[in-house]
N, C-alpha and C positions, 0 to 999 in steps of 0.2 A: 465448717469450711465448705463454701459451694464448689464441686470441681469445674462448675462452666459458669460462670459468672461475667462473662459478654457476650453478648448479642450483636450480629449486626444484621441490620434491616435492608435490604435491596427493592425498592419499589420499581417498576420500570414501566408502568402501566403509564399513557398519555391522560386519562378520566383520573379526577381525584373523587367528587361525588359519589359516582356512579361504578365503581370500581370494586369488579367483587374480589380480584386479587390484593385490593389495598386492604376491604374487609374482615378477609382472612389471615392475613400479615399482619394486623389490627390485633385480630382475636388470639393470634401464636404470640404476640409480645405480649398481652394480656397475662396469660396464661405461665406463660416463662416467666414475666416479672411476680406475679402468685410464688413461684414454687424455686425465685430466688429472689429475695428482699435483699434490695439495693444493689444488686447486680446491672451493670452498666449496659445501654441501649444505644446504639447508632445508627441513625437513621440514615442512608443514604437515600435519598428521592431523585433517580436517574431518570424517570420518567417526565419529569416539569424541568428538570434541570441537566438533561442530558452531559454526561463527558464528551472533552473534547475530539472532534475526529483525528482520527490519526496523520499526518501528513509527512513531508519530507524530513523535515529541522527532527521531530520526533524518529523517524529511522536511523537517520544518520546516529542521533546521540545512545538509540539501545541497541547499535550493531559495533556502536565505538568502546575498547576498553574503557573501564571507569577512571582507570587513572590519566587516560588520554582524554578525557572530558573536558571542555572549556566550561566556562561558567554560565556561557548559553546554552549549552548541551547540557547542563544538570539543570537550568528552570525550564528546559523543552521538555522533560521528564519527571518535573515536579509532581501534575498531577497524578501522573499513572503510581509515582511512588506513594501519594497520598493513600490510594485507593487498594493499593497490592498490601501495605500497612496495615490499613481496617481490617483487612483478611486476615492477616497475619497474627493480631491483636482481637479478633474474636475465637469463641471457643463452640458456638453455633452460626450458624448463617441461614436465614430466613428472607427468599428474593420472589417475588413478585411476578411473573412471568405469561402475559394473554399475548394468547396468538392472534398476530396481524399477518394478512393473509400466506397464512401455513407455515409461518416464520416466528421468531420472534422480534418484539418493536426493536425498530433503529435505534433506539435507547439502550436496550440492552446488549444491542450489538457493539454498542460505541463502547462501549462500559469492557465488555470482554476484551474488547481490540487495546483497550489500556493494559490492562493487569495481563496480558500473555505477551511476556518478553523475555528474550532468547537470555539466558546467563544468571536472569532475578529468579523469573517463576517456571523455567523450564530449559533442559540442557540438553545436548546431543550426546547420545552414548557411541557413536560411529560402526552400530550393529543397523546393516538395512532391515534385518526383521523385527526391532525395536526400535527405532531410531531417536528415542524421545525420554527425557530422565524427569522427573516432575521434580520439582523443589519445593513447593511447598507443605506443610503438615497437614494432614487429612483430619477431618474434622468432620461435623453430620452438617449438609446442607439442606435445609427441606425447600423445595422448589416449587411453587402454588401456582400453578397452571390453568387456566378457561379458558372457552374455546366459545363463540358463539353458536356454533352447531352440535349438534352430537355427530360421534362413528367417528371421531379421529384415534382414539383408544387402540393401543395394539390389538389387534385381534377385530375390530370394526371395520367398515364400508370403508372409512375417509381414511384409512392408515396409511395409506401410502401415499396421502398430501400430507401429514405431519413432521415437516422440517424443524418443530422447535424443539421436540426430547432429541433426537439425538445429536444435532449440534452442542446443546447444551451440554450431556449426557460427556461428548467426544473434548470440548473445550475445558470444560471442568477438569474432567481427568489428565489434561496434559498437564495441567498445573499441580495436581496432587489431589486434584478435591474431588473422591471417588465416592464418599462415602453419602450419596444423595437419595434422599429420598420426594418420591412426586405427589403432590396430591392434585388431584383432577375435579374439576367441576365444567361440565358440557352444557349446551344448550344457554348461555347466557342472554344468548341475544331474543330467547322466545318467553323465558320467565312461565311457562307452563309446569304442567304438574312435573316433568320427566327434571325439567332445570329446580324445581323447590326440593326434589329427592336427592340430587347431585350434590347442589350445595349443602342438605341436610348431613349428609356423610363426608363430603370434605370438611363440615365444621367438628363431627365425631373424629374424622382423621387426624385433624390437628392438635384437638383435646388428648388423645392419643399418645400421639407421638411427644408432647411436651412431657406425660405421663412416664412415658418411657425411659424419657433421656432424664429425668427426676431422677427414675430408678438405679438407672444406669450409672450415675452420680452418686449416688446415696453407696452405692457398693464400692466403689472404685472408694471414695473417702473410708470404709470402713475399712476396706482391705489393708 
């Protein structure tokens, strides 16, 4: 018995080609499909096929009890339920994530702005020093991040333009999904020797960590 036997794929990068985050998202289902034969893969590609923006019809129907829903308030929420589902229905998550400028793509924005709604995936506890109850089940997320420059890294020059960890980092967690792990690859945009070493260790990183959660599995089924 595999204990994690789905996968879901979050792309949200605008380059399909040239895309070192599709690359390595690439090489972690690779790798996870190795060390689980015929364990289920879903591909969400939010990058070429962005979700939809959030707008009115969409507020009104996930501020409206469920049972006070019309039947246009439950298909103004259809896709956000699709995609809160996937999550729900995976037992890893593997998403995609290059910074546009110091942020993450509008794609991945659009995509979080579905799956975070008040009552499905996140509730009020009515403590001001908590104010926020996650709903969902925490799960390992690995998050594959590039940057075209170096020195956005905690502890680097550019750290204090990097807006995509901890939105990500703060958004994830209100929904339950704490359990993230990042892997980094800097300098994409210059392809020198400092960007071949990056990538060389985020591709070890990812090897890794699919290693890990193998292990991590193998035990939980023995126990």
């Amino acid at each position: 018995m595999n204990f994690s036997s789905s996968l879901l794929v979050l792309h949200s990068s605008a380059r399909i080609t040239r895309s070192i985050t599709r690359r390595l998202a690439a090489r972690f289902t690779e790798r996870w499909l190795a060390a689980h034969p015929g364990g289920d893969v879903v591909q969400r590609d939010a990058g070429t096929l962005p979700p939809s923006p959030v707008g009115e019809a969409w507020i009104a129907a996930a501020y409206s009890p469920p049972a006070d829903r019309t039947p246009e308030m439950t298909a103004a929420l259809a896709e956000s339920e699709m995609l809160i589902r996937e999550i729900e229905q995976a037992d890893v998550i593997v998403m995609g994530v290059p910074m546009y400028n110091f942020g993450m793509p509008a794609q991945m924005k659009a995509y979080l702005e579905q799956i975070v709604r008040s009552g499905r995936t996140f509730g009020f506890t009515g403590d001001p020093a908590n104010p926020y109850r996650p709903l969902l089940r925490s799960k390992p997320v690995i998050a594959i991040i590039s940057t075209g420059a170096t020195g956005y890294e905690p502890g680097g020059p550019g750290a204090a333009l990097d807006f995509l960890e901890p939105q990500l980092r703060a958004v994830l967690a209100l929904v339950g999904l704490t359990d993230l792990t990042l892997v980094r690859v800097s300098g994409a945009g210059t392809h020198d020797a400092h960007f071949e070493a990056s990538l060389a260790a985020a591709e070890a990183a990812v090897d890794a960590i699919v290693k890990k959660l193998a292990g991590a599995e193998s035990a939980a089924d023995a126990g």
